[in-house]
Every structure is written in C-alpha cells, then in structure tokens.
N, C-alpha and C positions, 0 to 999 in steps of 0.2 A: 848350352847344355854340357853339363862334365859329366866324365864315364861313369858315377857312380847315380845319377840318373837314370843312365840308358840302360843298366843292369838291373836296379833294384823293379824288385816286383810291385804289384800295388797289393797290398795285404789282405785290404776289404774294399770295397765295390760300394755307395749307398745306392738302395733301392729305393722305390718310389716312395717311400712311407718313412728315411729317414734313415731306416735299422744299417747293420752292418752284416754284410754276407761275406762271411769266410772265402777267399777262394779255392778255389778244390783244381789243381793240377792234373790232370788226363797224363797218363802214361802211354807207350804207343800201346800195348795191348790193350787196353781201355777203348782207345780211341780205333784201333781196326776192329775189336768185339761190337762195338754201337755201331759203329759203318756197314756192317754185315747186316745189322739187325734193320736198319732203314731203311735198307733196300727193297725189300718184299711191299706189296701197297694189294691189300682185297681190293675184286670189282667193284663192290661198294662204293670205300671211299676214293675210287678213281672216277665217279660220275660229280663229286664234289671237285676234283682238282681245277683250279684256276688256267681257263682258257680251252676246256672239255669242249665247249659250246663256241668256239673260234673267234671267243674276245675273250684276252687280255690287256689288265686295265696296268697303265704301268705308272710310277713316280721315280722322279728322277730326282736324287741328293746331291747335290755339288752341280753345276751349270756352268764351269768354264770351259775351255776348249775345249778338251777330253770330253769332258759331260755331254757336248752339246753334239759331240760328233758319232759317241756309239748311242744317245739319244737317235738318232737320225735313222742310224742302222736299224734299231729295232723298229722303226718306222718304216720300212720298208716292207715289213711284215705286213699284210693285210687285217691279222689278228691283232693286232696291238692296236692300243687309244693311249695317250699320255694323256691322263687324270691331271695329274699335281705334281708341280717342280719347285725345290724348295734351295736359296742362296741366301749366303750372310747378305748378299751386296743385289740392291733392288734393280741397277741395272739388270745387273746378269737375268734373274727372271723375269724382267720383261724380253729379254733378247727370248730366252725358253720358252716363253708364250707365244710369243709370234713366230716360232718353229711349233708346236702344240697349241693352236687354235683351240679355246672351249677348254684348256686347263685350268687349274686353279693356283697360286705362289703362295708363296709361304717364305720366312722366314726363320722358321724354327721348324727343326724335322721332326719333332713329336706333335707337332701340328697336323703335318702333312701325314704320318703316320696313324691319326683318327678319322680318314677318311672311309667307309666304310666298305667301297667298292675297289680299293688297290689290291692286284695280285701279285706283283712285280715291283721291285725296289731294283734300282741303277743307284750305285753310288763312288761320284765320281770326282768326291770331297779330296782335300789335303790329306796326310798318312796317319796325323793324328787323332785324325774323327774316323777313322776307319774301324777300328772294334768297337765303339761306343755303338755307331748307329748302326753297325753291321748286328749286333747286338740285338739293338732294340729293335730293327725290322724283324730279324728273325721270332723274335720272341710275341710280336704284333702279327704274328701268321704269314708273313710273307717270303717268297722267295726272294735271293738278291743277287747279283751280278753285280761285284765290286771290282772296281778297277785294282791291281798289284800297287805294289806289295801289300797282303793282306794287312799286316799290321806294321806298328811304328815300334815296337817292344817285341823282346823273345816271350816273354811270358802271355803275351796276351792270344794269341795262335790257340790253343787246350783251350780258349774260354770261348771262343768262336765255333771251334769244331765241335767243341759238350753243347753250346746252344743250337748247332744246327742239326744235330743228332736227335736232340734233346725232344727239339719238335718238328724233327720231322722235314725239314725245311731242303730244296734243293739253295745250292747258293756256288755260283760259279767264280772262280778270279781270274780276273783277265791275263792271265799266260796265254795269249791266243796261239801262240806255236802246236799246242796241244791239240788243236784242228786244224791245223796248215797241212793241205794233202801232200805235199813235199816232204814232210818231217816224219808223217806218217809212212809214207813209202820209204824215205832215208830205214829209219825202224824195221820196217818189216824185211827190207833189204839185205842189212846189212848188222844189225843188232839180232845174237844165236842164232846166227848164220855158218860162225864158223871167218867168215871172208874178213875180218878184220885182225882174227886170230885173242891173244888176252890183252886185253884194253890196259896201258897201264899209264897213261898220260891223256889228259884233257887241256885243252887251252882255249880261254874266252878272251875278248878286246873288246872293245865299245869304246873309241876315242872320237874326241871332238864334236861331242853332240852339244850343240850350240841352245840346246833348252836350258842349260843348267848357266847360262850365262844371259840370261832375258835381264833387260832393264823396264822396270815399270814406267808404263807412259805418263804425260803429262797430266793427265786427267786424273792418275790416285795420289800425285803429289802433294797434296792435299786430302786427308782423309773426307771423302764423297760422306754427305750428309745422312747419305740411305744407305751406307757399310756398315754393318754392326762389327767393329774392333774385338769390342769384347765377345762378343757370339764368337769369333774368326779362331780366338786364341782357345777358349772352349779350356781343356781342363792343363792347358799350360799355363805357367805361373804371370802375372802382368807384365807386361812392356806397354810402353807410348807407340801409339802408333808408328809404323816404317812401313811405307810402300815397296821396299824389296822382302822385306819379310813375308811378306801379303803373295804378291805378284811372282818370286820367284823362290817361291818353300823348298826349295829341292835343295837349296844349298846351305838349309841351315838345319842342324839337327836337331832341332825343337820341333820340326814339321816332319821331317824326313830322314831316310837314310843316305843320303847323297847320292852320289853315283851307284853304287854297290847295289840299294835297294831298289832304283830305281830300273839299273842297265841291268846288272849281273844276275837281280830277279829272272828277266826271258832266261837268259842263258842256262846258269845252273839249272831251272826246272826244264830244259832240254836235256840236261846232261842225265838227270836223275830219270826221266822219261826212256831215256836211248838205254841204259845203262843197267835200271833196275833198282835201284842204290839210293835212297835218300838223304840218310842221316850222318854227317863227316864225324870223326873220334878226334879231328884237332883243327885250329885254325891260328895260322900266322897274319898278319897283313904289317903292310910300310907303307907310308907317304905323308902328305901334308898338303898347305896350302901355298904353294912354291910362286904362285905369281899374280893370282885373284886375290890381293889382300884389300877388299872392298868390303869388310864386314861379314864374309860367311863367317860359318863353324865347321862347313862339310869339307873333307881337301877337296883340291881341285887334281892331283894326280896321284893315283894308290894302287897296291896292287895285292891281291890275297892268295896264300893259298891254301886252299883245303883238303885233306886226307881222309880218305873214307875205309872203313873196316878192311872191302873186300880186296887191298893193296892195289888201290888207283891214287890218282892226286888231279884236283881240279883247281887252275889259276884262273886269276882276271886279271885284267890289266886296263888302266883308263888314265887318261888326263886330256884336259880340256884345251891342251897347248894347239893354235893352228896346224903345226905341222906336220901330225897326220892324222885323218879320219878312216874311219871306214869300221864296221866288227863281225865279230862272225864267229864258232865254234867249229875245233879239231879235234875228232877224237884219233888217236896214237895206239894203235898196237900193235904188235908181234908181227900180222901178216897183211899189214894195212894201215891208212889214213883214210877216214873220213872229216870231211871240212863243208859245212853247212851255213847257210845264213837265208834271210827272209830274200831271197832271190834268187838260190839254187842250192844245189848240193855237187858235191864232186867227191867221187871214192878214187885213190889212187893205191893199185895193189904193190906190195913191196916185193912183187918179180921184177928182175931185172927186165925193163923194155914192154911193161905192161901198156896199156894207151887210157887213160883217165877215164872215167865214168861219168858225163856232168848231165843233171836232170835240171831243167828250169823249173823255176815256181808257177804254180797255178791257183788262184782263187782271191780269196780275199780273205786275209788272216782274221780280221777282228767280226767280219759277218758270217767266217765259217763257226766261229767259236761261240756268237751268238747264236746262231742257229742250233749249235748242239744246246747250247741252254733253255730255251725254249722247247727244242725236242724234250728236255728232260723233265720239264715241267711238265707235262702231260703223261708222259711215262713214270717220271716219279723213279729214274735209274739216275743212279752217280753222272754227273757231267765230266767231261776231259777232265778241266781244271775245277776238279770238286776241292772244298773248304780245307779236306786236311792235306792236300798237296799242295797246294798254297801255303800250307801251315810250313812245311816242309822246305817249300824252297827259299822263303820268308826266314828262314829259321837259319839257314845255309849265310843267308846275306847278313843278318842280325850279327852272327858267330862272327863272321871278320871283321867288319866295325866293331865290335867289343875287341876284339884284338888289336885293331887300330889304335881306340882309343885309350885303352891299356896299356899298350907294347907289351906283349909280351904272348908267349903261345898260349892258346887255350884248348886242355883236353876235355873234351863233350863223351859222357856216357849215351851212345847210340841206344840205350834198353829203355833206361830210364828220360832220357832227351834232356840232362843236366850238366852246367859244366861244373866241372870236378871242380875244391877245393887247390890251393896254392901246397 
C-alpha cells in the first residue's frame, strides 16, 4: 500500500441497495454534542436493553487467537451464551464451536448478523474489517466490543462514532488499560494532584514483541480448501494468495498499522487518559524496514513524535531487533516522574533523596475492561474505552504513519481533526 492510499478518504460508502451515501465527517463538537445526548436511557426502554433478564446472547467476528481468547472471557460471565461465531477460514469456527457448544458458524458476518436473538457483537477480525463490520453490527442493533485499533484509516473513526450515536449503541475498544485498577489509581494519584508538577514530556517503548514476526505454519501453506481468500481481503484490492499476508497482517499495511497501530494504540490512549489531552497539532515519525526484508510493508523499527496544543510532546519508540525488549510509559514533569506499565507503576519525586513510590498490578486487564462493558450494557453509560476515544487514540497512531509514510511533518487542526494543507 502507498501513502496516498492510507490518506485518501473513501468518498461514498454503497449501501445495501446499490446507491451512493455521501460521507458526512463529525467534527469534535458534533461528536461530544451526540455523546452527551446518548447517554440519558427512560425506565422504559431500559426493560428492553439486551441482558436486563441475565442473558446475553453474544457473536463473535474474527475467531483467531485474540477472538477466541476475550471469547472466553466473556464466558465467564454467567450471563452470556455465544449464539454465533463467524471466520473466513472454516477451521477457525469449528475450533469457536467447540469453545461455544450449541453455537451456530458462519462464514460471512452479515449472515451471522440475521440472527435474531444476538445482543452482543466481539469482533476480533484483521484492522481492515473493523469499520465495515463495526458498522454494520452497530446499525443491526447491536452492541460491540471490538478489539484496537479501531480502524485501519483516519477517516474512518467520525463514521463509527455518528453510527454508534446514531443508534444509540454502546460499543467498547479494547484499550483495556482504561480498566486496569493500577492505571486507575496511577490517575487518581498522581494526574491534578499537583505531585508531578507541568507535565511536559511523555515517553512510550514497546520493542521486541515477537507477534509482528509470526511465521505461518505449514498447514496455510497451501491456501486450506475452506479459507475464503477473497472474503480475507474484503475491500482491499486482489493479490494471490500468501500465507503471511493471512497469518501475520500486522506487518503489512494493507491489513494493519504496524507497530504504531498496534503497540503505541495501549499507550498513547494512556497518555491521553492520564493527561486529559486527545488530539496532537503535529506529528513527525522516522524509520523503515532495516532488517525484516521478508516482504512486509510495515517497518520493523520507527519512532514518532507527537505535539499536543497544551505544550506537552509524546514519543514511541519500537523495533523488533532481539536486543532489547520490554515497554512501558513515562510521564516527565517539573516536580516528578511517573513510569507505568501492565505490571506496576512507580512515581519518583524530583526532591533530592526522595524514595520511589512502586504499586504493583492487580486484576485482569482484558476481564476488567469486559466487565465495564457489559456493566454498560445494562446501564446504557459511556464504557471506559467508549467509540470516540478510540476514535482518538486510533487517530494519534494513523497521524505518525502518515508521517512515516510521507516524511515529512504533519500539522493536524485539533477543532476541526484535519490535517492542514502543504
């Protein structure tokens, strides 16, 4: 994919009938005036909401790893039943069925989406099926819980947040940090406290995560008789079959956002979280493909950084080289450091001879974050990682792969959420 792909908009959308629908771009005031407005729910129709009566019926979109694993989570629930789980590749829903006994598969998600008893949509598809079906569940009456990054496009964020406004829909994205009682308490701790003092430096890492370097096994080297290829690629332009295109999407930007969209998504939506701050006014990035030259698109080591209105700056940094792992988020101010990751927090005050602050983690990041989603289901309140912070932090990562793919810096209108002309 060339950068003038990953920029341009899609103009018109066809609808089921053929026609052409305009797209209509949400502004942030647009988009926090309808977020305000969604929130209120009569007694009424809160005797209607899906799982009132302690069953929720759920479908699950995408069935690989990821799928099959917060699949599970919500199974833990007593209230939940997995209805219907739908995968290009027939393996995968059979594996989903025999996790969800008495389900039904499918093949195509507007299949699965004519069931008439689904309340719940999980979709835990590649990045470029994520606004289509995010979409269409929504607009099918469902709620949905979609795995990050929301989308594979900057433009496509406004068409998700107006359809989940639009009807009403809660819909969560997995930034599960947003429920981690550790990140929580970091926040309340130490974010307008004062004890950090003016925040004017951020720094994220995420190296050496060894997902973005899977090789497919023997078994897809050969395209599997029951894989639908063409279902897989969906509204990307045709290739021939490749089992790493399939097997490990994260590395090519046809599927994905690389690294950025993948890692730098948690983080920056911590930062924005901690911080208050969404929307960046520029974005630089540098790197390439310095030593995976196996056919991605995505680099394998880059590094961004973003500048936000309220004179902060937030980088990342990653490469897939062995020599060193580990990641984690530091925020930098005036009267303090804090430095956070999925396994602790540590404040260290900038007195001379202070003695560290370290809290350890507690809970379970991805079934605390389903559980506020399903709390919201019945409540019918905004979740942690509701649609347009997603939108947002999705939005943060899109900006530096456009910079990336560019070279060049890009100024972003925070009002309007556009990036400037040259």
């Amino acid at each position: 994919m060339n950068d003038k792909q990953f920029l341009l908009p899609q103009r018109h959308r066809e609808d089921k009938d053929g026609s052409a629908q305009k797209k209509i771009m949400l502004n942030r005031r647009d988009l926090l005036r309808t977020a305000a407005g969604a929130v209120a729910m009569s007694a009424a129709s809160y005797a209607q909401v899906p799982g009132a009566n302690d069953r929720i019926n759920l479908g699950v979109i995408g069935c690989g790893g990821r799928g099959l694993r917060v699949m599970q989570i919500f199974q833990k629930n007593a209230a939940i039943r997995v209805s219907g789980v739908c995968d290009i590749w027939g393996r995968r829903i059979e594996e989903a069925r025999h996790k969800a006994p008495g389900s039904s598969g499918f093949a195509d998600h507007r299949k699965l989406l004519e069931m008439n008893d689904l309340d719940v949509i999980l979709i835990g598809t590649p990045d470029h099926w994520h606004a289509q079906i995010a979409i269409d569940a929504i607009s099918a009456g469902k709620d949905v819980y979609i795995e990050k990054p929301l989308t594979l496009r900057i433009e496509e964020g406004p068409e998700i947040v107006k359809a989940a406004r639009v009807n009403k829909r809660i819909c969560q994205v997995g930034m599960q940090q947003r429920s981690g009682h550790h990140y929580l308490r970091a926040k309340q701790e130490y974010m307008g406290t004062g004890k950090l003092g003016k925040i004017m430096l951020t720094r994220t890492w995420w190296n050496g995560n060894r997902a973005h370097l899977r090789k497919a096994p023997a078994a897809l080297a050969t395209k599997p008789a029951d894989l639908d290829w063409a279902r897989y690629l969906g509204p990307l332009k045709w290739r021939d079959y490749d089992p790493q295109q399939y097997y490990n999407f994260r590395a090519y930007l046809d599927f994905g956002g690389g690294l950025v969209t993948d890692l730098f998504a948690h983080w920056i939506d911590v930062i924005h979280m901690f911080i208050g701050e969404e929307i960046p006014r520029s974005a630089v990035a540098a790197g390439g493909i310095y030593q995976y030259k196996d056919g991605r698109t995505a680099p394998d080591t880059i590094n961004v950084l973003l500048e936000y209105p309220g004179e902060w700056t937030a980088t990342f940094e990653a490469t897939l080289a062995p020599g060193t792992r580990g990641s984690g988020v530091e925020l930098i101010g005036t009267e303090g450091r804090l430095l956070i990751d999925r396994r602790h927090f540590e404040f260290q005050s900038a007195e001379t001879g202070a003695s560290p602050v370290i809290v350890k983690a507690q809970g379970n990041l991805t079934e605390d974050h389903v559980e506020n989603f399903l709390k919201c289901v019945h409540t019918r309140r905004l979740p942690t990682g509701d649609v347009l912070i997603g939108h947002r932090s999705a939005q943060a990562c899109h900006l530096g792969n456009l910079a990336y793919l560019q070279k060049r810096r890009l100024q972003f209108d925070p009002i309007r959420e556009e990036i400037l002309p040259l």
